[in-house]
C-alpha positions as CSV (number, residue, x, y, z in Angstrom):
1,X,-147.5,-158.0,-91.4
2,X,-144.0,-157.5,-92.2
3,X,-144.1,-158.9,-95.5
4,X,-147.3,-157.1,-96.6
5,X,-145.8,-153.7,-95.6
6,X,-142.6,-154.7,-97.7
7,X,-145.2,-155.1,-100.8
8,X,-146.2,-151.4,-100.9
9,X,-142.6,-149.6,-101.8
10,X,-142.8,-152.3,-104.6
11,X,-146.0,-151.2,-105.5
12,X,-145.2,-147.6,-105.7
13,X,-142.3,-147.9,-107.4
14,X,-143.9,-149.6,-110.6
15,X,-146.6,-147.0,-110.6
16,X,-143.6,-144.4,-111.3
17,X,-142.2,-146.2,-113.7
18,X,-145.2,-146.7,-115.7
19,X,-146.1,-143.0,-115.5
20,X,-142.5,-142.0,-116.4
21,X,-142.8,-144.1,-119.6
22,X,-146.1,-143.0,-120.5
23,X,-144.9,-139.2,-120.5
24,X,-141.6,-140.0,-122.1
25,X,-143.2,-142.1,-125.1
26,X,-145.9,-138.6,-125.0
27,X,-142.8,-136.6,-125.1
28,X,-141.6,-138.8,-127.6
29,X,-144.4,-138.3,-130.0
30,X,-144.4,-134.7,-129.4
31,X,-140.7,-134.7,-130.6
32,X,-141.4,-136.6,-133.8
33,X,-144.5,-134.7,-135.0
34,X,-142.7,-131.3,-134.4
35,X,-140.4,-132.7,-136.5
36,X,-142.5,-133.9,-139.0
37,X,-143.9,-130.6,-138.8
38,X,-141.1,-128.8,-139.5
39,X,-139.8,-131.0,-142.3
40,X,-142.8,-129.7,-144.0
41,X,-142.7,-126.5,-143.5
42,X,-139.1,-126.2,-144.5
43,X,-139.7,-128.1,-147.5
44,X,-142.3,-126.0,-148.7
45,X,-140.1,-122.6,-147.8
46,X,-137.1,-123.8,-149.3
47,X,-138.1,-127.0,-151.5
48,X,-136.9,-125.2,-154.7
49,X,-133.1,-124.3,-153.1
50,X,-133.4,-127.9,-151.3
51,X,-133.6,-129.8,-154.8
52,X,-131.1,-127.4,-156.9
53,X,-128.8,-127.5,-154.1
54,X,-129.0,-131.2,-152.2
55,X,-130.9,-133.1,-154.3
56,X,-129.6,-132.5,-157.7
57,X,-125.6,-132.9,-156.8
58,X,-126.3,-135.9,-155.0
59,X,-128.3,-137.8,-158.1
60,X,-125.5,-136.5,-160.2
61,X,-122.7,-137.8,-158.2
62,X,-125.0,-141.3,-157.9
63,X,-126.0,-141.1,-161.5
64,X,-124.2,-139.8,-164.5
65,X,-126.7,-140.1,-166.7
66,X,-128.5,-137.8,-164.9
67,X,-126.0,-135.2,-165.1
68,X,-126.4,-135.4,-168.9
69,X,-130.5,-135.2,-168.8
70,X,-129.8,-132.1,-166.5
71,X,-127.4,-130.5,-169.0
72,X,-129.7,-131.3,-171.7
73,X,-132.3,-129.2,-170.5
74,X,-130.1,-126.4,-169.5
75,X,-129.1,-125.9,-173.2
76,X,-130.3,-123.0,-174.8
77,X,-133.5,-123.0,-176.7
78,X,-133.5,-122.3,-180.5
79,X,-135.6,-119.1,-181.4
80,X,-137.6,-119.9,-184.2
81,X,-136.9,-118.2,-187.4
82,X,-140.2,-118.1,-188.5
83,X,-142.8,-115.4,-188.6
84,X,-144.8,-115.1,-185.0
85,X,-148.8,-115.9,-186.3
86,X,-150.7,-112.4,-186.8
87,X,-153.1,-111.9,-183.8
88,X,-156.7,-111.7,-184.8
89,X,-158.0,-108.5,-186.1
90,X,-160.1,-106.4,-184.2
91,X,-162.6,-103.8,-184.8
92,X,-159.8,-101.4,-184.3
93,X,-156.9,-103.2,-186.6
94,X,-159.5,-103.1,-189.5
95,X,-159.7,-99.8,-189.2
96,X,-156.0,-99.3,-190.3
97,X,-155.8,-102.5,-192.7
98,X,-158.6,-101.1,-194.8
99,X,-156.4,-98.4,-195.7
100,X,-154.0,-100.4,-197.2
101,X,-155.7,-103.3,-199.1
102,X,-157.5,-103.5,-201.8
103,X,-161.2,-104.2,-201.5
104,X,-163.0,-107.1,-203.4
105,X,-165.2,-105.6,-206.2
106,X,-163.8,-102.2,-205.8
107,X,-162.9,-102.8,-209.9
108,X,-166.9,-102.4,-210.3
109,X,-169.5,-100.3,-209.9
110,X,-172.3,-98.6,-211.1
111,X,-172.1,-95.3,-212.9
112,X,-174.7,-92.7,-211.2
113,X,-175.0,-88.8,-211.9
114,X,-175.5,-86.0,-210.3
115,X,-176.2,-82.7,-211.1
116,X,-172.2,-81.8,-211.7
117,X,-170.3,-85.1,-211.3
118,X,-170.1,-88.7,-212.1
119,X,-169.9,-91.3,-209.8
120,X,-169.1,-94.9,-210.0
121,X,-170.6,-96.5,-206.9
122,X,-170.7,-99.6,-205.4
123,X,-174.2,-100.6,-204.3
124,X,-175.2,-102.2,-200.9
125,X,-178.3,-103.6,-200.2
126,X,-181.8,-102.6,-200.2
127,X,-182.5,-103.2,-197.1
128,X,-183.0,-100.4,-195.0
129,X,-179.8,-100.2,-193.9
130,X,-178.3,-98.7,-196.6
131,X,-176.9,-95.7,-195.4
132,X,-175.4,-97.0,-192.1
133,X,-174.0,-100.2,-195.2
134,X,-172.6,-97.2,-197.0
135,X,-170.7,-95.6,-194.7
136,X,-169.2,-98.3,-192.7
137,X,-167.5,-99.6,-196.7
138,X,-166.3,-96.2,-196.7
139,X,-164.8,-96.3,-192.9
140,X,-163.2,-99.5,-192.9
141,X,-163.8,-101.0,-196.9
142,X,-165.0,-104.7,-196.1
143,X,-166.8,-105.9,-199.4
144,X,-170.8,-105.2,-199.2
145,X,-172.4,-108.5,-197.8
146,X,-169.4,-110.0,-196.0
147,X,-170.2,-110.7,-192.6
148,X,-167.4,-108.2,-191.5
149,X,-169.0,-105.3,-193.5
150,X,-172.4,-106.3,-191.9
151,X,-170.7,-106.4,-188.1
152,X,-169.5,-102.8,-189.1
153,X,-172.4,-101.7,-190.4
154,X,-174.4,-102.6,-187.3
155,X,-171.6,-101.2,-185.0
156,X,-172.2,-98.0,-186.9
157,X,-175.8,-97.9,-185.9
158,X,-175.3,-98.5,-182.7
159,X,-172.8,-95.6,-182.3
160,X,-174.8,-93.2,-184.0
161,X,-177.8,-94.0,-182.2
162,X,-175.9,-93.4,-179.5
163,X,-174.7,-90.4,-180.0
164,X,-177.7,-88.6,-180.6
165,X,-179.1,-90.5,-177.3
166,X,-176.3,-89.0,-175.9
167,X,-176.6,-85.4,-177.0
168,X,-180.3,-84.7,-178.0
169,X,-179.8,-81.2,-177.6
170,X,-177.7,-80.6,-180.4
171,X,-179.2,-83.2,-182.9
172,X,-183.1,-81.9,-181.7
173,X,-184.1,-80.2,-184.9
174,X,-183.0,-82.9,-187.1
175,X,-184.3,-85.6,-184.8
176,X,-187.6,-83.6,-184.3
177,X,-187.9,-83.8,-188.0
178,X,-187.1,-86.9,-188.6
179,X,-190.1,-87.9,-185.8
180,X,-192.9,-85.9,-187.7
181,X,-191.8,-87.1,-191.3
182,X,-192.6,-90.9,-189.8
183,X,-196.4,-89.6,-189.9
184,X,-197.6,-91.6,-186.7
185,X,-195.4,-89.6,-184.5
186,X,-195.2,-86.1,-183.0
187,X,-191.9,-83.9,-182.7
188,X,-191.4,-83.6,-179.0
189,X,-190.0,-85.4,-176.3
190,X,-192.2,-88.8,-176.6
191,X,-192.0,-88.6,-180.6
192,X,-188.1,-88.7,-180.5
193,X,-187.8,-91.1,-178.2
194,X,-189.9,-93.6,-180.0
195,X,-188.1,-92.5,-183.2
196,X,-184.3,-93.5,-181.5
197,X,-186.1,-96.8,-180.7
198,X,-186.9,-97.3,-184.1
199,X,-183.7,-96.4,-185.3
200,X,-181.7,-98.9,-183.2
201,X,-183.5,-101.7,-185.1
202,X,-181.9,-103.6,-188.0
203,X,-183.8,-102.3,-191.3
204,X,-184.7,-99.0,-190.1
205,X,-184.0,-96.5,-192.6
206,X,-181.4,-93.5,-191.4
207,X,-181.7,-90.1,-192.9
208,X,-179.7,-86.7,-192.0
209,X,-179.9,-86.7,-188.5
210,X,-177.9,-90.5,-188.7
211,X,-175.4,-88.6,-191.1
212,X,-174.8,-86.1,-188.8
213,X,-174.2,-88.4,-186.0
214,X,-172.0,-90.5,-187.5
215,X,-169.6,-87.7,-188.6
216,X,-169.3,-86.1,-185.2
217,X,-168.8,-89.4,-183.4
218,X,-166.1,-90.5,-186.2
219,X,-164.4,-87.1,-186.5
220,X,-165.4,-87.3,-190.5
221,X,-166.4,-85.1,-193.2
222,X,-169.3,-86.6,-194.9
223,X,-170.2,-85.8,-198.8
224,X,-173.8,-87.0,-199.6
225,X,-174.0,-86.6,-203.0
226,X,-178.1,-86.9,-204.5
227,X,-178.5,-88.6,-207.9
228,X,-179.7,-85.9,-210.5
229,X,-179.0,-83.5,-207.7
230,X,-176.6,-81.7,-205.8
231,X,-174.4,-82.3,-202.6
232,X,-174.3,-81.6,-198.7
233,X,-171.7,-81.6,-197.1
234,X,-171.5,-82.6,-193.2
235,X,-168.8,-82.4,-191.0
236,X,-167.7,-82.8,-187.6
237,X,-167.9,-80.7,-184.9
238,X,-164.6,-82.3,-183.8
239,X,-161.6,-80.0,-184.3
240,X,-158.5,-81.7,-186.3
241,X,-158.2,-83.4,-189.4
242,X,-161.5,-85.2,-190.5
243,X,-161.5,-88.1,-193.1
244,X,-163.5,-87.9,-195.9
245,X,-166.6,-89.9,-196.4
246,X,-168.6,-90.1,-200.0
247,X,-171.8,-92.1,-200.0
248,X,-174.6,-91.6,-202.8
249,X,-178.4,-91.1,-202.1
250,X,-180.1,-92.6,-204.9
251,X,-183.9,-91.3,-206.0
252,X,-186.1,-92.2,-203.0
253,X,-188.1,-95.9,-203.8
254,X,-190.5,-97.6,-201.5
255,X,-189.6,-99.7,-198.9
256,X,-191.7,-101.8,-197.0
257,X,-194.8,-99.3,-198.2
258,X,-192.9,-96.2,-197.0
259,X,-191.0,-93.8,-198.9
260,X,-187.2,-94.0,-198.1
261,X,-183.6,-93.2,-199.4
262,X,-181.8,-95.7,-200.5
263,X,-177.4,-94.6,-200.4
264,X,-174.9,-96.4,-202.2
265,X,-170.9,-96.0,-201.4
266,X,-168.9,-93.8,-203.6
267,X,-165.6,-95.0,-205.1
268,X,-164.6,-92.5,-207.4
269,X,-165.9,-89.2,-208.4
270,X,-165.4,-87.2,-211.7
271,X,-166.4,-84.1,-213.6
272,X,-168.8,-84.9,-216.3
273,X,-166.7,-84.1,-219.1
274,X,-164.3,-86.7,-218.0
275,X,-166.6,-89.7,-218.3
276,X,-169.2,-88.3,-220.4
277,X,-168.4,-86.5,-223.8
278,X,-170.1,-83.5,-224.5
């Protein structure tokens, strides 16, 4: 009896012991992942004063060739002397470059009359886009068949159509006409409509209406001079200084079984006397 109630103390003893090391190797771990934890959160606040500051003095004082590398790379860097590379042009830039280059082929062109003056034009193609081809030369001067000049002179389109999808009221009467001279169409609402969806495809033949449009959205003066003929002058309802614009509408030809206008970009323009003797 005596020696098995001697055994329990002994018992309980070892049970505290064990429990005391479990929690002090839990507290243990506890310790070490809160540090661990902090370590990383320090070094991820401050790992960028921690390497200038710690790091970078002690592999200096343990490595002098290290404190040359570092020096290296702190030396100042040599500006280039040469010229930065042009950014690309833009739509925009082209606009102002034109103005001060010349154009390939503006040497040439072919002498037209009208009625009082003579012209020496540069021709664009035939093909039905002529007059939008025209007057994007004469806004931004890329040579006739370059694929610039035919990006502007579908830009131009676009714009002009729309501005008069824009502002149908004030272009009515000319878009109206321009409906009922197409033959299948009427002049009202349905008739115009159609005729602007016509218009914003490649090929379609513009007329007076596109003229108009295009010098009120550019802010531009347009001269349409007509071969044996007179001149109209268009300009925008835009108050300020408006550029001038001088396209030529030759004597109206067929195109694709349709009467239509065919314009051609002016490049200079003369009296008569001057080119012509009398």
């Amino acid at each position: 009896m005596a020696g098995r109630s001697g055994s329990a103390p002994h018992l309980e003893t070892s049970t505290k012991s064990v429990v005391l090391a479990w929690f002090a190797g839990l507290l243990k771990g506890l310790v070490v992942a809160f540090c661990l934890a902090a370590s990383v959160w320090i070094y991820k606040r401050w790992g960028d004063e921690i390497r200038h500051h710690i790091l970078q003095p002690v592999n200096r004082w343990l490595s002098p060739a290290a404190q040359e590398d570092e020096e290296e790379s702190e030396a100042p860097l040599k500006v280039s002397e040469e010229e930065p590379e042009a950014p690309p042009r833009t739509r925009s830039s082209r606009v102002d470059a034109a103005a001060g280059e010349q154009v390939e082929g503006e040497g040439e062109g072919e002498l037209v009359m009208t009625a009082s003056k003579a012209l020496r034009a540069l021709s664009v193609a035939r093909d039905g886009n002529s007059l939008f081809a025209a007057l994007a030369h004469q806004l931004l001067g890329h040579q006739p068949g370059s694929p610039a000049h035919r990006e502007d002179t579908a830009d131009l389109r676009a714009m002009a159509c729309r501005q008069m999808q824009a502002r149908q009221d004030t272009y009515w009467d000319l878009l109206a006409t321009a409906a009922a001279a197409q033959g299948d169409l009427v002049a009202d609402q349905r008739g115009v409509e159609e005729f602007l969806s016509r218009l914003r495809r490649p090929g379609f033949p513009g007329g007076e209406e596109s003229v108009r449009a295009v010098a009120d959205a550019d802010g531009a003066h347009v001269t349409v001079y007509e071969e044996h003929g007179g001149a109209k002058e268009v300009s925008s309802d835009q108050p300020g200084f408006q550029r001038t614009l001088q396209v030529v509408q030759r004597l109206q030809e067929e195109l694709a079984g349709h009467p239509a206008r065919h314009y051609d970009s002016v490049l200079e323009v003369q009296p008569l006397g001057a080119i012509i003797p009398q």
